[in-house]
Structures are given as C-alpha cells and as structure tokens.
Short mmCIF file of the C-alpha atoms (twelve columns), coordinates in Angstrom:
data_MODEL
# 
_entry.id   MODEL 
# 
loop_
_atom_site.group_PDB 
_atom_site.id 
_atom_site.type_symbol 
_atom_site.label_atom_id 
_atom_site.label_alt_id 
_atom_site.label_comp_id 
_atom_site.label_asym_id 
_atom_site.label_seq_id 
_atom_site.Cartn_x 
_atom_site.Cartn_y 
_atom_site.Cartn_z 
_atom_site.pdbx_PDB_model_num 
ATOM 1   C CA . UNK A 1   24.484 -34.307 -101.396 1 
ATOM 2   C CA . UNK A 2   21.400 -34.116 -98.506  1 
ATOM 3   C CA . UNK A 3   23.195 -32.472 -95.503  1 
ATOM 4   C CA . UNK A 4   22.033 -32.828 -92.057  1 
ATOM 5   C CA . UNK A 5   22.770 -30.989 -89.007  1 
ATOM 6   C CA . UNK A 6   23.948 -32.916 -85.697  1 
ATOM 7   C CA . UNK A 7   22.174 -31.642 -82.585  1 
ATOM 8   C CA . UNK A 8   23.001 -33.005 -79.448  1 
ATOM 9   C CA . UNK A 9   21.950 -31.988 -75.682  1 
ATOM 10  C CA . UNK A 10  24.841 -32.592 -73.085  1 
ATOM 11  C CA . UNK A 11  25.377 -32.497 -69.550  1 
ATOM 12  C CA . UNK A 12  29.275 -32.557 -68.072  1 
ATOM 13  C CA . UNK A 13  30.571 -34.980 -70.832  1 
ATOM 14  C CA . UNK A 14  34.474 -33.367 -70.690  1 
ATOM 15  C CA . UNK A 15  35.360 -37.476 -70.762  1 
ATOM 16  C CA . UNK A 16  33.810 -38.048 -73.634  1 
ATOM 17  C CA . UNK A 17  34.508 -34.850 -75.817  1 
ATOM 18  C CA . UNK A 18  37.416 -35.767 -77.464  1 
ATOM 19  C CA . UNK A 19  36.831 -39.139 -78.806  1 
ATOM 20  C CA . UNK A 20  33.243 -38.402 -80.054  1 
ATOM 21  C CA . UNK A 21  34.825 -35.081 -82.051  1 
ATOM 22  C CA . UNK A 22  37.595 -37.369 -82.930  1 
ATOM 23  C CA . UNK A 23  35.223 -40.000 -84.443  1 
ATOM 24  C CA . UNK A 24  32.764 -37.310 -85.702  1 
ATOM 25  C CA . UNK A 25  34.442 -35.955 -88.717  1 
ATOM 26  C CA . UNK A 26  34.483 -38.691 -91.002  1 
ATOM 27  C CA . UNK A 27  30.831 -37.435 -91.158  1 
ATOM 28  C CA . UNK A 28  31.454 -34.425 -93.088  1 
ATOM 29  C CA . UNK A 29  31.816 -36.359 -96.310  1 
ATOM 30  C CA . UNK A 30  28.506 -38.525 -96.068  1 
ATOM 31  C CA . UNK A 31  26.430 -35.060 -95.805  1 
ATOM 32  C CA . UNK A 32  27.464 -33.779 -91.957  1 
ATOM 33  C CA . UNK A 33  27.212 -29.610 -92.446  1 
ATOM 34  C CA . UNK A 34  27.377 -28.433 -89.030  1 
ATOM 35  C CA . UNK A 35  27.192 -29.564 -85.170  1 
ATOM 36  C CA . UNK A 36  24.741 -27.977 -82.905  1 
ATOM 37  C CA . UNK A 37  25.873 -29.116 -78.974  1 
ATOM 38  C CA . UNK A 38  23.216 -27.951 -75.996  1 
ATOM 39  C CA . UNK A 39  24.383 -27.707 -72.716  1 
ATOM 40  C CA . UNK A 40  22.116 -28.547 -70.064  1 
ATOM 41  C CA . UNK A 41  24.117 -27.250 -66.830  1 
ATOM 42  C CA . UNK A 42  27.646 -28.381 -67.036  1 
ATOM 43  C CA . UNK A 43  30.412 -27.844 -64.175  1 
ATOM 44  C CA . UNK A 44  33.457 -29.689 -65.464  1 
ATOM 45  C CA . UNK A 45  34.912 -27.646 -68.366  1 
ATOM 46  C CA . UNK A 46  32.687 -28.986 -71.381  1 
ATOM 47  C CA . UNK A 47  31.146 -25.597 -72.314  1 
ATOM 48  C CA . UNK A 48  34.915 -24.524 -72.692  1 
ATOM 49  C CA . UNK A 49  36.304 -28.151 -74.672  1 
ATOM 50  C CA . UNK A 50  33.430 -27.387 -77.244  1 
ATOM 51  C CA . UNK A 51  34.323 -23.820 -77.893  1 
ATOM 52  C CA . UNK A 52  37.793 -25.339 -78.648  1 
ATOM 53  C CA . UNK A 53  36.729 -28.202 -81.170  1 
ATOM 54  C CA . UNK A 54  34.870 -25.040 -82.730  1 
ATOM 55  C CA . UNK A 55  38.210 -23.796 -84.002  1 
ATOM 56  C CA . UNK A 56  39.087 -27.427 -84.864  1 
ATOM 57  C CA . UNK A 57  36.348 -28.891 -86.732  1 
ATOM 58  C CA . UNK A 58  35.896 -28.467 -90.388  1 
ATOM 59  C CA . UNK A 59  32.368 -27.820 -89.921  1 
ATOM 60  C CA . UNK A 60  30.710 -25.174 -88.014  1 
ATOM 61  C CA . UNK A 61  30.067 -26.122 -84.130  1 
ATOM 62  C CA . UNK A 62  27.527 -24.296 -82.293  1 
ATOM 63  C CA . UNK A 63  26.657 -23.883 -78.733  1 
ATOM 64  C CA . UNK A 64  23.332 -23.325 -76.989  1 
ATOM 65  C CA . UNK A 65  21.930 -23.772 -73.329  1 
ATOM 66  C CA . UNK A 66  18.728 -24.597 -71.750  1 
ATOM 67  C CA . UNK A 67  17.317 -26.173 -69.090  1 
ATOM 68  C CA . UNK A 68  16.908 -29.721 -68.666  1 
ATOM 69  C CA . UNK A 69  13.475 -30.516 -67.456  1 
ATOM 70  C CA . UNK A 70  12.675 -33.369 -69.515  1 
ATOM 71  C CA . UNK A 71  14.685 -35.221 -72.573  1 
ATOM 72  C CA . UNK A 72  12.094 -34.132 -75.207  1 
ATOM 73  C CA . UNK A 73  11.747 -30.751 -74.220  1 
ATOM 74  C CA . UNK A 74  15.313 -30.828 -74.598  1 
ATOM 75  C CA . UNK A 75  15.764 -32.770 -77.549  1 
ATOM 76  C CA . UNK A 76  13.068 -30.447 -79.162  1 
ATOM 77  C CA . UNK A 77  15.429 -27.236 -78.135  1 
ATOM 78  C CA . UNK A 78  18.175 -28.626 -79.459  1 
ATOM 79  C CA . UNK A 79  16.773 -29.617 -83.363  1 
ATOM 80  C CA . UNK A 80  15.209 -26.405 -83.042  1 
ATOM 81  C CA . UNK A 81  18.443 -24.781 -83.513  1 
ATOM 82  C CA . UNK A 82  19.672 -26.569 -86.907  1 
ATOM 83  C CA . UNK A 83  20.079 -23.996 -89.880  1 
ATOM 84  C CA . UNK A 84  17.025 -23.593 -91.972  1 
ATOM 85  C CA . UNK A 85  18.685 -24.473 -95.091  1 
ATOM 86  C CA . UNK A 86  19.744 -27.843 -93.920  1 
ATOM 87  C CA . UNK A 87  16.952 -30.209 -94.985  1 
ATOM 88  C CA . UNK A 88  17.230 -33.026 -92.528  1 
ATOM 89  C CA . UNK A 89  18.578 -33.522 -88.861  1 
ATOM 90  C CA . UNK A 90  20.335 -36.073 -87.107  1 
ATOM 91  C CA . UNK A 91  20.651 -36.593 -83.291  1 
ATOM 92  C CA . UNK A 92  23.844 -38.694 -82.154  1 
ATOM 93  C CA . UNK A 93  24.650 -38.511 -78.276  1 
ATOM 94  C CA . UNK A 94  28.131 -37.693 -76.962  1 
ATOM 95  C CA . UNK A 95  28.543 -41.074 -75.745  1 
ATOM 96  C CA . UNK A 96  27.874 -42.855 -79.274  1 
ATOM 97  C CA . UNK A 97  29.499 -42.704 -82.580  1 
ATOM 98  C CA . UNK A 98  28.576 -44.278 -86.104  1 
ATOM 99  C CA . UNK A 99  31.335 -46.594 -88.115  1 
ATOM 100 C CA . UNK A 100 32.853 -45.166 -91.784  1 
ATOM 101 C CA . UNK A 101 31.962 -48.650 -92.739  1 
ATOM 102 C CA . UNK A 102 28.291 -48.596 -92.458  1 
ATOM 103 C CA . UNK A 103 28.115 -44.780 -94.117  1 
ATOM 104 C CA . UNK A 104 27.658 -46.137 -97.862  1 
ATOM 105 C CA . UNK A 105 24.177 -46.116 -98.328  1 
ATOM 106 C CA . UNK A 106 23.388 -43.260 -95.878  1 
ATOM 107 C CA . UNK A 107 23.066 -40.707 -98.088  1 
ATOM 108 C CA . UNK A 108 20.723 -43.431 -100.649 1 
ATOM 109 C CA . UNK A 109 18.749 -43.598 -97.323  1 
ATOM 110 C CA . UNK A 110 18.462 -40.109 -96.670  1 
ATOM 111 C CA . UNK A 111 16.819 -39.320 -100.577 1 
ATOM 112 C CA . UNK A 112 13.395 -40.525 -100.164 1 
ATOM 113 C CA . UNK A 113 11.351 -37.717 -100.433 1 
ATOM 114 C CA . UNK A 114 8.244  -38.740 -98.342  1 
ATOM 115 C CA . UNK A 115 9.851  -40.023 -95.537  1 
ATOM 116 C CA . UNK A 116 10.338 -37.296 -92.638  1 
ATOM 117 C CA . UNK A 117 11.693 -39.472 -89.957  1 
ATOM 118 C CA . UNK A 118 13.712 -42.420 -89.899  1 
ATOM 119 C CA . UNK A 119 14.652 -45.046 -87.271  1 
ATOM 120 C CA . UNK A 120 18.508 -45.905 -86.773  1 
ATOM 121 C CA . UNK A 121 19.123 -49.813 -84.981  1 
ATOM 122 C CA . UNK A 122 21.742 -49.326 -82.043  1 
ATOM 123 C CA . UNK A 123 24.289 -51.465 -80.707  1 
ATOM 124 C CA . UNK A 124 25.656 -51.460 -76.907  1 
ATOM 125 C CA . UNK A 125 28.923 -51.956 -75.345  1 
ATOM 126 C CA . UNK A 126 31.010 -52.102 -72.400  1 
ATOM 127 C CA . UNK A 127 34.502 -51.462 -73.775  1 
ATOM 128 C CA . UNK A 128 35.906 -49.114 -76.471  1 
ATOM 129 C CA . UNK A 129 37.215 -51.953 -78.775  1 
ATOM 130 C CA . UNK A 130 33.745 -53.285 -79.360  1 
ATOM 131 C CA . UNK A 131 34.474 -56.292 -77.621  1 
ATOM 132 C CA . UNK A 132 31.419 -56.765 -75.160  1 
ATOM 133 C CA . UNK A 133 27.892 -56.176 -76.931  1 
ATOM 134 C CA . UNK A 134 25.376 -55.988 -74.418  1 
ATOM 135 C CA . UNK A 135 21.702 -56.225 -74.195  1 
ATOM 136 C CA . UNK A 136 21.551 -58.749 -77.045  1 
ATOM 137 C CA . UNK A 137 18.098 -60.131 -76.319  1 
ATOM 138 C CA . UNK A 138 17.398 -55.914 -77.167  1 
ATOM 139 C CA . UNK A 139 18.953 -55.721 -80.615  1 
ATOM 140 C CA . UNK A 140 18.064 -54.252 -82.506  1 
ATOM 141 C CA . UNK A 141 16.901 -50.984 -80.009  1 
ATOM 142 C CA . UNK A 142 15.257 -48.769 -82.906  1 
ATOM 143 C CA . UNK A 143 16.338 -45.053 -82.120  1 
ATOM 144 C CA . UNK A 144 14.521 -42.282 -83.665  1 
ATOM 145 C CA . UNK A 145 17.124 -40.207 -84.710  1 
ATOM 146 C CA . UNK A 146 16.975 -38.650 -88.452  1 
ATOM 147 C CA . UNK A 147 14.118 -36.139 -88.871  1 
ATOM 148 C CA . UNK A 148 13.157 -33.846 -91.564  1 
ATOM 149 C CA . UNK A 149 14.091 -29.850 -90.115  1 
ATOM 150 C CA . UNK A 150 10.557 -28.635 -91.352  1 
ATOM 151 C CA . UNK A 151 9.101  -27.505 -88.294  1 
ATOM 152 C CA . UNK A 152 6.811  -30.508 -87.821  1 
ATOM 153 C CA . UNK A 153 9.490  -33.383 -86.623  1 
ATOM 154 C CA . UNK A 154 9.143  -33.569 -83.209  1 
ATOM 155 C CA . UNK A 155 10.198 -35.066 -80.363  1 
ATOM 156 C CA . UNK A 156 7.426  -36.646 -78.082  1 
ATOM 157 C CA . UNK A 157 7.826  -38.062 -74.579  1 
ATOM 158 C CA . UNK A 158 9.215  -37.260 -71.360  1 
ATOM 159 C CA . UNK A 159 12.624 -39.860 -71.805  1 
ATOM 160 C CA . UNK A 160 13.040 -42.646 -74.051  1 
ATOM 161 C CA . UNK A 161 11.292 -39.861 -76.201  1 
ATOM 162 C CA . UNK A 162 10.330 -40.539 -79.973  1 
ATOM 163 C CA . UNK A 163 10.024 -38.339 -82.820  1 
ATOM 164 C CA . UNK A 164 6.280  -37.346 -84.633  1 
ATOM 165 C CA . UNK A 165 5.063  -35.577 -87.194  1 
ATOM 166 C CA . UNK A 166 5.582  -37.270 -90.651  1 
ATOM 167 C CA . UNK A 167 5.729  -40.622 -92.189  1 
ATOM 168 C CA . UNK A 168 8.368  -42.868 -90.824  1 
ATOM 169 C CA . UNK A 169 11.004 -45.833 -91.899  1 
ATOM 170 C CA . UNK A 170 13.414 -47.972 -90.559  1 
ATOM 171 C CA . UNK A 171 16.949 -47.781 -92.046  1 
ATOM 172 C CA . UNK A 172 17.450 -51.612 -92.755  1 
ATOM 173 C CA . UNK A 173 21.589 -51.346 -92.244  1 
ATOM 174 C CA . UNK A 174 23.763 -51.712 -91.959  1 
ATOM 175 C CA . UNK A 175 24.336 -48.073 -90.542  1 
ATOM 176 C CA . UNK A 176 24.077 -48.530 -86.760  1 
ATOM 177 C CA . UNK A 177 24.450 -46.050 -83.890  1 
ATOM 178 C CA . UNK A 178 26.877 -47.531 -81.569  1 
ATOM 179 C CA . UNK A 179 26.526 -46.825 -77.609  1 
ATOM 180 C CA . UNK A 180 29.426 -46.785 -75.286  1 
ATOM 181 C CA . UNK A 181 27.895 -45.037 -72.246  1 
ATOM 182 C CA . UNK A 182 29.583 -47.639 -69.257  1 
ATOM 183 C CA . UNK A 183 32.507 -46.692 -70.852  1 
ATOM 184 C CA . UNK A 184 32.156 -43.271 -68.674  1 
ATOM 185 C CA . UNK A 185 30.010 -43.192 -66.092  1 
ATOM 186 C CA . UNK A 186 31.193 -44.185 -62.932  1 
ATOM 187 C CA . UNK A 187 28.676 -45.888 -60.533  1 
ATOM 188 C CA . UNK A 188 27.360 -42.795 -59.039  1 
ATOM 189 C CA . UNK A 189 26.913 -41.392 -62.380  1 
ATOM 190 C CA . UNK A 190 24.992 -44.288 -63.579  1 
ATOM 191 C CA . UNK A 191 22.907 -44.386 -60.306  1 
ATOM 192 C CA . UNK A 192 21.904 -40.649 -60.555  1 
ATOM 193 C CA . UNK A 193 20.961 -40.804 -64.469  1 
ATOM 194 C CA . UNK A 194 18.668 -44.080 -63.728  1 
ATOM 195 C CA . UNK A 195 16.824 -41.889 -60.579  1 
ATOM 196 C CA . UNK A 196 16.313 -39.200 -63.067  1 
ATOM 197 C CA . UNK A 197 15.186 -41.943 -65.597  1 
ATOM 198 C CA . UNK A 198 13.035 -43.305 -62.999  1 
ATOM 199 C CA . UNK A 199 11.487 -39.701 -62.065  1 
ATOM 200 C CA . UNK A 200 10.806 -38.822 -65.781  1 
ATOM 201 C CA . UNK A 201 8.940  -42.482 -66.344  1 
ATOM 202 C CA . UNK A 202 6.617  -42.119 -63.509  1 
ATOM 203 C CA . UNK A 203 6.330  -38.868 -64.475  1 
ATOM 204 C CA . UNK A 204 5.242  -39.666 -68.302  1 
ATOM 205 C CA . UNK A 205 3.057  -42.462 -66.343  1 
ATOM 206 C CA . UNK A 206 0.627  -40.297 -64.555  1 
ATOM 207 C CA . UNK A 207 0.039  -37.883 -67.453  1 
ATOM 208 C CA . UNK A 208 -0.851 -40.715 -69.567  1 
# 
C-alpha cells in the first residue's frame, strides 16, 4: 500500500476538531500513516484537543508551530515535517473531509510513478448534511493537494498557493475534497480571514 502523511496548518479550529478526527480515520485503510497538525497561534484550546486525539487516533498525530506569515510559507512548514519514509503527502484542511465512497481508486491513483503532484476537484457547502453546494458555476475548484515528500514538491504562492516541482495530474474522480468552512465561521471570522486574504493577494500582486 502507498502511504501518505496528512499535514495540515491550523489556526483556533477547537469547533471543528472533533468532526474532522471523527471523519479522518476511515483514512487509515486507503494508505493514511500518520497526521502532522501545525499550529499557527491558537488561543481557544486546539493545541490541547490535538494532543488528546493523539492518544485516540490509530495513527500517529504530531504537533508543530510556526508562524503564519503567508499560506505557502506555511503550507511548505507543514509538508516539511512528514516522515521521510512516507513516499507521498496529502494536505486536507480542518474544515474539509473526503467521503469512504470515493476512496476506491485512491490508492490506483496514487501508483503512478512519474507523477509527483496531483490535483484533487473540491466541492462546497453550507450545511453539514451536504444539502447546499455552493459556488457551482466554480466546480470543479482543482486543489493541489497530493505531492510526492522528495524534497522538491513545493508549495508556491502567497494564498490560494499551488504546489511545483514535478510533473502533475488531475485525479479524474470521483475522490473529491469536500469544504464545509460556513459551517464555522461566524461573520467576524469570515470577515477577518477575507482581509487577510485580501492583504496576502495584493501582496502576491506587487511582487509579481
């Protein structure tokens, strides 16, 4: 079986914890060998909820922390940190989860030897019960999100950051990431991520 390592950056998700851990483990039969979370400056308890699912989960959880000043620098910190003798990496945020159903061909997906990177279509909701798909006239929105853990995958990009460094494919389904982030954000929430969105994209802007 090709195992992968999960690395994930998060920032005061003690909301979302639970259900993504919840929905995570499924994963370990498909080729999921360990989770690698990075904090980026929480206050609300998550540092402490992840040491807990680390007693939990039947696969070993890590936990790092850096700084957030960009979401490739800390995208790049967190694949940085998956175990050398995992051959391939996968990035799913704490506000998204993948579906048991779609998992059959993952691992036929994940065996082509000259591919280092590969692109995952996402979904987006409003509610829990996958109800409400939003942003249809955006389906599918490509995500770069498996990478090859050779030292050369990288991420690229101030936000809506992509990955480099290798020859690339789309996975053609029907694994999806699905995206729930309304589900927890309140309004203020939502209004600070989108300044910091805004910052990082006229940032990326003027260095172009």
């Amino acid at each position: 079986m090709i195992r992968f390592s999960l690395c994930t950056i998060v920032k005061n998700e003690i909301k979302a914890l639970d259900w993504w851990f919840e929905h995570l483990e499924f994963l370990t039969k498909y080729g999921l060998a360990e989770v690698n979370l990075t904090d980026t400056g929480s206050t609300d308890g998550t540092k402490n909820r992840i040491l807990e699912w680390k007693e939990m989960f039947p696969v070993p959880v890590n936990l790092y922390q850096t700084v957030l000043h960009n979401f490739g620098q800390a995208r790049n910190f967190a694949i940085s940190k998956a175990s050398k003798d995992i051959p391939l990496f996968f990035v799913l945020d704490i506000d998204e989860r993948v579906l048991e159903s779609e998992c059959g061909e993952l691992q036929n997906m994940l065996s082509a030897t000259d591919i280092s990177i590969w692109r995952v279509p996402r979904k987006k909701y409003t509610d829990l019960e996958m109800n409400n798909q939003i942003e249809l006239d955006k389906y599918p929105d490509w995500q770069w999100r498996f990478g090859r853990n050779d030292g050369k995958v990288k991420y690229r990009g101030l936000v809506h950051e992509g990955l480099t460094g290798g020859k690339s494919r789309n996975f053609p389904g029907p694994f999806h990431i699905h995206h729930f982030q309304p589900c927890w954000r309140t309004h203020k929430e939502r209004h600070e991520r989108q300044q910091l969105y805004t910052r990082l994209m006229q940032e990326q802007n003027r260095k172009q």
